[in-house]
N, C-alpha and C positions, 0 to 999 in steps of 0.2 A: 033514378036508375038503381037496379038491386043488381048486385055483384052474380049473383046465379043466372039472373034473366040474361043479361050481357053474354057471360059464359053458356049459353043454350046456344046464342048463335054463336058463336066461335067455335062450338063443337061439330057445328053442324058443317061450315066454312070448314074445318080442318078436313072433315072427312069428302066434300064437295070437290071440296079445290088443294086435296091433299098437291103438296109437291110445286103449287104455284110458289113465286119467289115471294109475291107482293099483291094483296087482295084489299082493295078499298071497300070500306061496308057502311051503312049506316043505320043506326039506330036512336031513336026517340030523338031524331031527329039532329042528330052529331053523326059524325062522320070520324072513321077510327083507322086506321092502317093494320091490317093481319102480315107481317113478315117469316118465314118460315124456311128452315134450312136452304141453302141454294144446296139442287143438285148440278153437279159437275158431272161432264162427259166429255170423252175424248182426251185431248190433251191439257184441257182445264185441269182433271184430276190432278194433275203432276205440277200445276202450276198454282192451284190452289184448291192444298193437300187437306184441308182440317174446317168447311165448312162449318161442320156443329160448330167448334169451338172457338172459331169468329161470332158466331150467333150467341153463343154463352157470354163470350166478355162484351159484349152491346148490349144484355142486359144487367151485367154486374155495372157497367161502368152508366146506366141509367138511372140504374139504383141508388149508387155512391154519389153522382150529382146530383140528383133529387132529393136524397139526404143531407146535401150542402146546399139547397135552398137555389142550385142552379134555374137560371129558364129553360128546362126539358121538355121536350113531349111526356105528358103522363105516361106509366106503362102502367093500362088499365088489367094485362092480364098476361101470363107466360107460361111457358112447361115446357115438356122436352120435342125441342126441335121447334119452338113459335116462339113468337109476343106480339101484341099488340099494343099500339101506342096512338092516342086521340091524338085528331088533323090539328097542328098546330098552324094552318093557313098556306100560303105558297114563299117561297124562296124571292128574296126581294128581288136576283137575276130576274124573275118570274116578271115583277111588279116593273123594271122599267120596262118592257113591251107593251104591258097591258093594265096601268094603272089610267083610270078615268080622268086626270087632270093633272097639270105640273104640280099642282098645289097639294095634293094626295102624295104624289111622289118624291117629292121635297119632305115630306112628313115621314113619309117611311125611312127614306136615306137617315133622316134626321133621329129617329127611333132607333133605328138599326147601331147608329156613335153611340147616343147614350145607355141601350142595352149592355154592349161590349164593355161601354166604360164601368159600367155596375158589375157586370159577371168580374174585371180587373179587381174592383174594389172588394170583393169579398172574400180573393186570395185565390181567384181559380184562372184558368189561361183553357182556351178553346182550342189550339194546337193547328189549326187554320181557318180562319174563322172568313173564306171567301164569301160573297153574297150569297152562293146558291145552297150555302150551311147555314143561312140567316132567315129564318120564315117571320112572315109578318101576318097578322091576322086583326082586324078591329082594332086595331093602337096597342097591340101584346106582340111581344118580339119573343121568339122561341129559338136558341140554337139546335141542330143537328149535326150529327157525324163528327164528336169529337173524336179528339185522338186519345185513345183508350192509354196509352203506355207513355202517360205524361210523368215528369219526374218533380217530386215535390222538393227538392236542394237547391232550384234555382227559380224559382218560380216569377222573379221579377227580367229575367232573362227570356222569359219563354211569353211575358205577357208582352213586350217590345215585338217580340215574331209575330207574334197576333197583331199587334196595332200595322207594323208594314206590312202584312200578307192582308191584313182587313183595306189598306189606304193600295194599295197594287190591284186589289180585285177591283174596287171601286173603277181605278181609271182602264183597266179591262174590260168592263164592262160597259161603260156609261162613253168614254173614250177621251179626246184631249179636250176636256172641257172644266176646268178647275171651279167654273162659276155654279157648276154642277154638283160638283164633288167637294168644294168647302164647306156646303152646309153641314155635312154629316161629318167630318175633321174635328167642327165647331162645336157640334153636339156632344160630341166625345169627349172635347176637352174642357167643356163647360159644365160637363156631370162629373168629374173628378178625376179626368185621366190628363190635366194639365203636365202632373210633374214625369210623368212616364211618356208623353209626346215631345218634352223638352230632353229628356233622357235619351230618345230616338232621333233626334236632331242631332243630340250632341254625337253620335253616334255613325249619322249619315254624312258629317260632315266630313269625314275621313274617306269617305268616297263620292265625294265632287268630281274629284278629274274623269270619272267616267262617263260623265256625259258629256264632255266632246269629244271622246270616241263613238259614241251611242245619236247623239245629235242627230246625224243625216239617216237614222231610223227611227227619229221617233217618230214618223207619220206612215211609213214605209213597212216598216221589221213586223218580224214576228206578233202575236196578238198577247205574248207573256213578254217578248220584250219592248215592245212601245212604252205599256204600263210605265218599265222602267226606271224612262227617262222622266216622266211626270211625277212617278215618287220622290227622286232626288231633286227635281226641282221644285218639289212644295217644302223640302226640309231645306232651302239654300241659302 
């Protein structure tokens, strides 16, 4: 692929489908994502005032983790008011509907711990790293939609939020099913995020007593509060 030839279609797309949010394309037989200013109307203006410059800092903040050897989407190409960034596959949310076999799915879950636990090990924190910001493609695990305004003073603080916001989406999504959801706990903490899931134990264990106030919802409640009850009782 030659960086001009790529950039011909992109030009072409900008002018095509100027103003569309989100354009999927594909070339030489890859598949790439065109993203481009959102316009606002109506009362979105007032409620989110500064499009371009949402769009600017999700390419700086691509940039900076690419530069730190994160697992990103490529940004094959950007300029004023676009980027583009090659398919890094679908959202493992995606993958429990519609993966081909438990044995597949169990691989991804299991892909999904050890990527987190590697992005942990190399000093950086995803800032919520739920499943449908976890793409999986051919045995490569790719984050999306960090949190751009992460603070570098506490950074073993902010990887514990990721590991319970990563161990809460799981049982949101998959549901109360621990036999389900331990393998990728296992995977995470057998590629080197042992001492930081003991760290989050020690952590959770100061809020035990809420789950027998949570108890008679955890098959019931809400689909953010069922989770939970199942987070605090894998750390008990």
């Amino acid at each position: 692929m030659t960086t001009s030839a790529i950039q011909t279609v992109i030009d072409q797309l900008l002018s095509t489908k100027k103003g569309e949010r989100v354009v999927s394309f594909e070339f030489e037989g890859n598949r790439y994502w065109l993203k481009q200013t959102e316009q606002l109307t109506g009362a979105m203006r007032w409620l989110k005032s500064k499009p371009h410059e949402s769009l600017q800092l999700e390419i700086e903040t691509l940039l900076t983790l690419a530069h730190k050897g994160a697992p990103v989407p490529e940004l094959v190409s950007y300029g004023e008011g676009y980027l583009v960034v090659a398919d890094v596959g679908s959202p493992v949310n995606y993958w429990l509907a519609n993966s081909p076999s438990d044995v597949q799915l169990t691989q991804i879950l299991q892909d999904s711990g050890t990527a987190l636990a590697k992005l942990h090990q190399q000093g950086l924190a995803h800032g919520r790293p739920a499943l449908r910001d976890i793409c999986w493609k051919a045995g490569k695990v790719a984050f999306i939609d960090f949190e751009a305004n992460q603070r570098d003073d506490d950074i073993t603080a902010q990887q514990q939020r990721d590991l319970l916001v990563y161990i809460h989406s799981l049982y949101r999504y998959i549901g109360p099913y621990p036999e389900k959801v331990e393998p990728a706990i296992t995977a995470y903490r057998s590629a080197g995020g042992e001492a930081l899931w003991q760290a989050c134990q020690q952590k959770m264990r100061g809020w035990q007593w809420l789950n027998y106030l949570i108890a008679p919802l955890k098959t019931i409640g809400g689909k953010d509060l069922r989770p939970i009850y199942w987070l605090l009782k894998h750390f008990a």
